[in-house]
C-alpha positions, 0 to 999 in steps of 0.5 A: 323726658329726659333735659338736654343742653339746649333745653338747659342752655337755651343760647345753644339753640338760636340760629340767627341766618342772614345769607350766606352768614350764619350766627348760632349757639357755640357748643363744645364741639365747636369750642376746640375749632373757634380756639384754633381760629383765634390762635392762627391770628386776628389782628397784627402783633403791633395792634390791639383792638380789645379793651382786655389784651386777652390775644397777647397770651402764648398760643397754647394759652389762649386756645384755653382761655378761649374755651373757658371764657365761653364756659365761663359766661354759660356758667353766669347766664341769667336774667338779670346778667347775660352775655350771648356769644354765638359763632360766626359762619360764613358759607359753612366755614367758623370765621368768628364769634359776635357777642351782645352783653348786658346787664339789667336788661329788662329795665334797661332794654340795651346791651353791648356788641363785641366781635371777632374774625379771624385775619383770613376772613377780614375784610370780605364785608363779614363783619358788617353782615354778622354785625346787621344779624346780631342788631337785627336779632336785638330789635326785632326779636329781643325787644331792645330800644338801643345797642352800643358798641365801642372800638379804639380811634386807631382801629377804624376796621371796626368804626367803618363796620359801626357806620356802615350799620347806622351807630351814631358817634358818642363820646370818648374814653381814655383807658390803659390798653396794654401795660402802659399804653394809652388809647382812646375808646370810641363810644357808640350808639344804635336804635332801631330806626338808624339800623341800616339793614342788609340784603339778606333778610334776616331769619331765626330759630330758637327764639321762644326758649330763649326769650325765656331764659332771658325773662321776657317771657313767662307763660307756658310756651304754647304746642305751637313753640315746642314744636 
């Protein structure tokens, strides 16, 4: 029986549904699509939401850094050190990726959200839903006890997503943003009684295969699970 990608890669399989709003696995196919989004724009050239100002770079650039960021954390997944950025669609249209990244997390049980859209699909309540899915995702089906998350006090887009979906406050950090320049980050926190959870309920294939990439689960799956 010869492997595929997937069976290599297990992130590639998930598929997270929540309505209209669809999570999956970014293959290579997608990659060239997802670069062009993020070179069309996600936020005004004035602002920055990211902790690293990757979107300051020419367009031909970023499109390429864009592919190899996604190579990048396929090539470093492990048990131990993981980030899982699935694709975003909204009604079959790529509007965006939503991240969780952790480190140790069978000890630790948390890991971090991180996301973007693209400007043409901001503010249509996508961020809230693809948000919802990847928390949902956490606790129900990855056994996380906390999910954090983080944005500058000057991006309150993303702090509104954060209440709408049940963080509380954490504390504040000073950090460079761009050369120079000083911001303050926003720290905050979920657990799973807090999570305010949509109208869609929330479905998901590819679980058992990648459960076990990330360790939390060892036996030999059953007929049922590779079926």
């Amino acid at each position: 029986m010869t492997s595929t990608v997937t069976d290599l890669l297990p992130a590639l399989g998930l598929r997270v549904v929540a309505g209209p709003v669809e999570l999956r696995g970014l293959g290579d196919d997608d990659l060239g699509a997802l670069a062009d989004l993020a070179a069309a724009g996600i936020h005004a050239e004035d602002r920055m939401p990211f902790y690293h100002p990757w979107t300051d770079a020419e367009p031909e650039a970023l499109r390429r850094q864009v592919a190899q960021y996604h190579w990048r954390c396929r090539a470093d997944f492990s048990p131990a050190s993981w980030d899982l950025n699935l694709g975003v669609w909204h009604e079959g249209t790529l509007v965006g990726t939503q991240g969780f990244s952790t480190r140790d997390y069978l000890v630790t049980r948390t890991g971090e959200t991180g996301s973007w859209l693209g400007m043409a699909h901001q503010g249509r309540g996508i961020g809230t839903a693809m948000r919802r899915a990847i928390c949902a995702l956490a606790f129900d089906h990855l056994d996380a006890e906390e999910v954090t998350s983080g944005a500058f006090t000057d991006n309150p887009a993303s702090l509104a997503v954060s209440r709408k979906v049940g963080y509380h406050l954490g504390g504040q950090t000073r950090l460079r943003r761009r050369q120079g320049e000083l911001a303050v980050n926003q720290q905050l926190v979920l657990r799973p009684d807090d999570l305010v959870r949509g109208e869609h309920p929330v479905t998901v294939e590819g679980l058992p295969a990648f459960r076990r990439a990330i360790g939390l689960d060892t036996d030999t799956p059953s007929p049922e699970e590779t079926s």
